[in-house]
Structures are given as C-alpha cells and as structure tokens.
N, C-alpha and C positions, 0 to 999 in steps of 0.2 A: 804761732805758726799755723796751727788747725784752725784758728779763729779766720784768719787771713785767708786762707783755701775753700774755710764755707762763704767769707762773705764774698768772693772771689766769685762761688759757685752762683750765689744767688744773683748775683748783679748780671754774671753771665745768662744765664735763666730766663730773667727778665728779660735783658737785654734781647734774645733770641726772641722771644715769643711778641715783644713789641715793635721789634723792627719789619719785620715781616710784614704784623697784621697793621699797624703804621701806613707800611708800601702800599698793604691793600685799599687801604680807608684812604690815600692820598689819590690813587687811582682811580674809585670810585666815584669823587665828587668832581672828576675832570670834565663830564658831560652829563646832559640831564637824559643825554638818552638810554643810559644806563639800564635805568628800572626797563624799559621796553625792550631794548636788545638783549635783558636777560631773559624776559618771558618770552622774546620770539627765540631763543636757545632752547627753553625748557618745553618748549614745543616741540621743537625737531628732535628735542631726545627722545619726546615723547612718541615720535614717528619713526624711534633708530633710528636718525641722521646724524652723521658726525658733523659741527659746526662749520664752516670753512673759516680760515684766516685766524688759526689757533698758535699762530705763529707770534701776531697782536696780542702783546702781555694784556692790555684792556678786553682783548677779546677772551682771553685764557681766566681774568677774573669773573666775566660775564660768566662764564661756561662753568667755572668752578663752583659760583653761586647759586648758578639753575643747579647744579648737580645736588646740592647740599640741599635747596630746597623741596627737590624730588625727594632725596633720601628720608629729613623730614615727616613730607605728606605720606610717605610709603606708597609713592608712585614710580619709583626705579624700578625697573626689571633687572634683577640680577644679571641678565646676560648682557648687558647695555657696558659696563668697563671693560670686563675682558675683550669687547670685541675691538673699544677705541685703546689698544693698550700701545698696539702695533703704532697708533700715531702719536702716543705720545714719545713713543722710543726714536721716530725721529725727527721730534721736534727738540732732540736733546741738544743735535747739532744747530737748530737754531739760536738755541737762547744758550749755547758756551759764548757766545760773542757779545752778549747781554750785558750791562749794568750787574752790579755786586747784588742790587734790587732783588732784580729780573729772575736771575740765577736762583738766591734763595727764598724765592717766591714757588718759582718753577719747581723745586726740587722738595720744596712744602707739598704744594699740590700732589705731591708723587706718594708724599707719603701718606699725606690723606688716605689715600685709593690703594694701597699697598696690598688689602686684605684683595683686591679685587687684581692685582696686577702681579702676574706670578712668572713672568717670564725672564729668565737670568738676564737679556740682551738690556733689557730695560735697565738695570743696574747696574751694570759692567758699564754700560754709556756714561749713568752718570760719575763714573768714577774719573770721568774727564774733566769735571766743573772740578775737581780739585788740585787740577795744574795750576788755577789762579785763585790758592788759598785767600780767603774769609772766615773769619769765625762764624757768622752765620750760615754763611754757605758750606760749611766744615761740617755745621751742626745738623745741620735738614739732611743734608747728602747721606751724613750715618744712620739720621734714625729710618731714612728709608732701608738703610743697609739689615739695620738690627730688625726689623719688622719683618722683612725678605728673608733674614735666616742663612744667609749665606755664609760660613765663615771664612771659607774663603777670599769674596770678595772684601768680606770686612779687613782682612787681616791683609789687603791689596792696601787699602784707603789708609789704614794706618801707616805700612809704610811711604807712602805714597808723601804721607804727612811727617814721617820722619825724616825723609830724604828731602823737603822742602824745609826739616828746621822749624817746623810751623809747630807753637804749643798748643795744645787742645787741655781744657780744666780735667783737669785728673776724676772730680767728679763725674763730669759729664760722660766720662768713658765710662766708668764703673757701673754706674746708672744704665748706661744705654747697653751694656752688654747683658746685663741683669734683665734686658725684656726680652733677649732672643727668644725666640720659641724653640727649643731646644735642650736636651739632656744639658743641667746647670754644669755637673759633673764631668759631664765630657769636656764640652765646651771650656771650661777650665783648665783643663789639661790640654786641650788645642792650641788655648791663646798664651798658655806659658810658655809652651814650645819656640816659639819665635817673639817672645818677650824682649828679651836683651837687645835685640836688632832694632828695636823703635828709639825714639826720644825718648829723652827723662818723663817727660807728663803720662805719656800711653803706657810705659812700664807703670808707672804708680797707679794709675789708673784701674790696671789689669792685676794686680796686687791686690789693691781694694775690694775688684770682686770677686778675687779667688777668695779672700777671707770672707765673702758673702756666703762663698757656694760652697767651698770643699774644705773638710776637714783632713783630708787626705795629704796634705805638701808640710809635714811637719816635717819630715826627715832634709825634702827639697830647700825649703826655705833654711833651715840651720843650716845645710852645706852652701847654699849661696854668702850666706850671712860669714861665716867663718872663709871664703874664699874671699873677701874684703873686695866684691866687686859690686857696683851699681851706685845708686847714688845717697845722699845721705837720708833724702823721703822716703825714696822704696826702702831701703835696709830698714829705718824707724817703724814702716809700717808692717816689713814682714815681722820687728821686735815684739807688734801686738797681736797680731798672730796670734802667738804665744798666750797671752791672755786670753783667747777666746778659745783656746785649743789646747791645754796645756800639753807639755813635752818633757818627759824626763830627760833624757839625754841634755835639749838644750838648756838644761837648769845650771849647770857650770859656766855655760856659757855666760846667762845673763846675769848672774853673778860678778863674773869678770867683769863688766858693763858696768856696773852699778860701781865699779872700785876709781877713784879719781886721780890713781895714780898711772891707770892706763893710756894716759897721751889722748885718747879719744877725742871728741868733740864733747860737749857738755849734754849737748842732744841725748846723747845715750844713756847717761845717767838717768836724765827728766823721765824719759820713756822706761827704761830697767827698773824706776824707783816703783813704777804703776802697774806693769808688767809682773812680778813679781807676786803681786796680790793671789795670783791665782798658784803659788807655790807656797803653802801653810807651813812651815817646818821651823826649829829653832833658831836655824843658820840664817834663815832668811829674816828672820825679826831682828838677829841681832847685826844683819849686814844693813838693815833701813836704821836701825838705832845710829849707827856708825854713822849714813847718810842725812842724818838729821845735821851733822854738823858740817853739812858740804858747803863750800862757799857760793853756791849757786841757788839764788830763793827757790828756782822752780825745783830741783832737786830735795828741798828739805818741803816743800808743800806735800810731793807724791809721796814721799817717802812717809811722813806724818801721816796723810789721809789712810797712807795703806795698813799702816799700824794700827789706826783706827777700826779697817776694813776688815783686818784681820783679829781682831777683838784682845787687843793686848791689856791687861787688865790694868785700871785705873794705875796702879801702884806702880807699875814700871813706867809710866809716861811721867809719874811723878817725883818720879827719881831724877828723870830728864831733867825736870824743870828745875829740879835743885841743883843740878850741878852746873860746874864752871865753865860751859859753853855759850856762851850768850847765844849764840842762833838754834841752837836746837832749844836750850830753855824757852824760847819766845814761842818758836814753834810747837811745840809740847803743851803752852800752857795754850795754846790756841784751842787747840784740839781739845782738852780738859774743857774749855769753856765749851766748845761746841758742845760734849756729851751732856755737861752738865744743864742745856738747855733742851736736852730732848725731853718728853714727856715719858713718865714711866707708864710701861704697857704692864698690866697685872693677866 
C-alpha cells in the first residue's frame, strides 16, 4: 500500500514537471522567430515596458524566457515584476478558457515569480483555474498558493477540490504545505481545523504533514482514532504518529489493534505490529510473540522485525522457532538468520 502511494507520488512528479516543460519545448519550436522575439522582449524589459499581447501563450513563453534570462545575466531590476504583476492578475481571465496546457503553463509561470508577486488578488484569481480540475493544473495552482503563504486561500483550493471530488496525491499535499513560509506549528493546527471537510486524499495528505511538524496532536489524533471516523489511510497514518511521538495513554489502544480477534481490518494489525516498537515493555513483547503467529504474513514480518528492534534476546526468538506454530517458527528463524549475519561490532 505505501509502496503504491510513493510510486503513485513519483510518477505524479514526473508527470507534472514534464508536461509543462513538454508544452513549453512544443511551443518553442513552432517558429524560428522565437530566439528574436525573445530578445526583442528582453529589451523592452529592459526599457520597463510591459510586452504587448501577453494574452498569446507563444508570447507569454517568449516573455517568461527573456525574464529568466535577465534574471540569469543579473540584469532584472527588482522593481520590473511587482510592477507587471497587476497584468498578470488579469490575464488570469484570459487563459481560464485556455487548453489544460495553457492553464498549467500559465499558472507555472505565476509561480515562478511568486517571490516577486505578492498581491492576494493575483491568487484568489487563480483559484478560478480549479473549476476545471487537472492534475497538473491542481498542481501549479497550489504551489503558487504554498509559496504566497496564504492559508486561507490554500484551504479555499482544497475545498474547492473536495467539493469537485477531485484526488490530489496525498504526498503532493504534505510536501507542498511543508514549504509554506510560515509558523510549521501553527499552520498545523490551521489545516487540521477544517481537515475532516476535504476528501480522503487532502485529509491524508494534512496528516502526513502534521506528523512532519507537530508533536503536539497526540491526545487529538487518539480521540479521532477511538471515535472510528475518517478513512482507513488517515486512521493507519495517525497509528504512526504514535511511533514517532510516542503516547502513553494511546498504548492500550494500539494494543487492542495488534489483537486479531477485534473484527478490524488486517491493516491495523500490520501497522500496530510496527507502531509498537516505540513502546519497550514486557506486554508488548509478549503481545508481538503472540503476533508472530497471526495468519497475515505482513503481520508476522512487523511483528518479527520489531522483536528484533527491540532486542529480544536470541533465546526467546529461539523458543519460537521450536515450537509448534509453523508461521511464527519460519518467521523467527528468519530473523535468527538475519542477526546471525550481522557482523560483530567490538
């Protein structure tokens, strides 16, 4: 399942960063007058003139190009974006009726210049390009969002995105809220606030980077976790939480988890058998002992490694292997073979 979510993430990744620059490289070679109509651009910035006919996606890649190659030569004048910012605010309404291209081309570009483009209107606009979800247009639209700082608007776009139904990669949120410029802390506690109202993906998402930022939501996450609401990802992810944060209170809890007589999903087990690692105690060795002989491989794997983790001494893994469970025997002597091919450190 996490395997499927990173390569899910990477392919998404990709995906973004070459469709784009793709559009640009397709646009580029449509005319030879290109290379000349960029340096006749990078002229007139040069003279603060704003381009005309920046409305022409061709013309918007010329201009984006002169601008990159100023910035470059270290021939931009600082004051040369914030003054064109106001045009690009409304060239927002031009290009919503654009090609899927066009769109997250345009809203590339924005982000580009973000550092230089600090006006709310500019990005309230573009919260329009997400009436007619794209994953790439999804994606550009936010990182301008995250760069700008707003959390407001950000938390407009996501619902924006849950009210169209639209999945967004759980990574890609987590990632993108992780570069706000902004108290991590706070912000944290912002985006939980109105959590539960998005889809499944932007909940997990916002999960993932509270376990970045705050160690703060132990008490929050075991009472969501114990109210049996949200989905089976986020609940799994707030269970690791726990691992990176440990919790006394919710140590009964994930206990209960790890038992296979609870009806649960088998999910919980896999993740409780892992989870646990970071709770050293008698009970808990002999609740993974117990676990070794669950009928679920991924369960007797975590359960095994964490016994390992937790440094259970040769002798009781080896009790395992003698006795008359064939799955925890097989798992046990796994483990035994792993240790026995570490190298001894003196």
């Amino acid at each position: 399942m996490v395997a499927h979510l990173l390569w899910g993430y990477i392919i998404v990744s990709a995906g973004v960063i070459l469709y784009v620059a793709g559009f640009a490289i397709s646009l580029g070679f449509q005319t030879r007058r290109k290379e000349a109509n960029r340096d006749r651009i990078k002229q007139m910035i040069q003279e603060d003139r704003v381009p005309p006919k920046l409305h022409q996606t061709f013309q918007l890649v010329c201009f984006d190009e002169a601008l990159k190659d100023l910035q470059t030569e270290g021939e931009l004048s600082p004051h040369y974006l914030p003054r064109v910012e106001g045009t690009f605010t409304s060239l927002v309404d031009r290009y919503k009726g654009k090609t899927t291209e066009e769109r997250a081309y345009f809203a590339q570009v924005v982000t580009r210049y973000t550092g230089s483009f600090s006006k709310r209107e500019l990005y309230q606009s573009l919260l329009t390009f997400l009436e007619k979800p794209n994953m790439y247009v999804t994606e550009n639209v936010l990182q301008a969002l995250y760069l700008h700082g707003d959390v407001t608007l950000i938390q407009i776009a996501y619902q924006k995105l849950s009210d169209a139904r639209r999945f967004h990669h759980p990574k890609l949120i987590a990632d993108g809220l992780a570069t706000v410029s902004s108290d991590q802390e706070e912000l944290a506690q912002k985006m939980w606030k109105d959590a539960t109202s998005y889809q499944p993906s932007i909940q997990l998402g916002i999960v993932s980077f509270i376990a970045r930022a705050s160690s703060s939501f132990q008490e929050t996450f075991l009472q969501f976790l114990q109210s049996e609401e949200g989905s089976l990802d986020m609940r799994l992810e707030m269970m690791r939480y726990f691992r990176k944060y440990p919790y006394e209170p919710a140590y009964p809890y994930l206990m209960e988890l790890l038992n296979p007589d609870n009806g649960l999903a088998a999910e919980y087990r896999i993740v409780a058998a892992s989870v646990l690692s970071a709770y050293p105690k008698p009970s808990t060795i002999a609740a993974l002992k117990q676990a070794m002989k669950d009928r679920e491989w991924y369960v007797r794997v975590n359960a095994s490694q964490t016994l390992n983790d937790l440094n259970v001494p040769v002798e009781e893994l080896t009790s395992i292997v003698t006795g008359d469970d064939r799955y925890a025997s097989e798992m046990a002597a796994y483990r035994l073979m792993e240790r026995s091919a570490e190298p001894n450190v003196n």
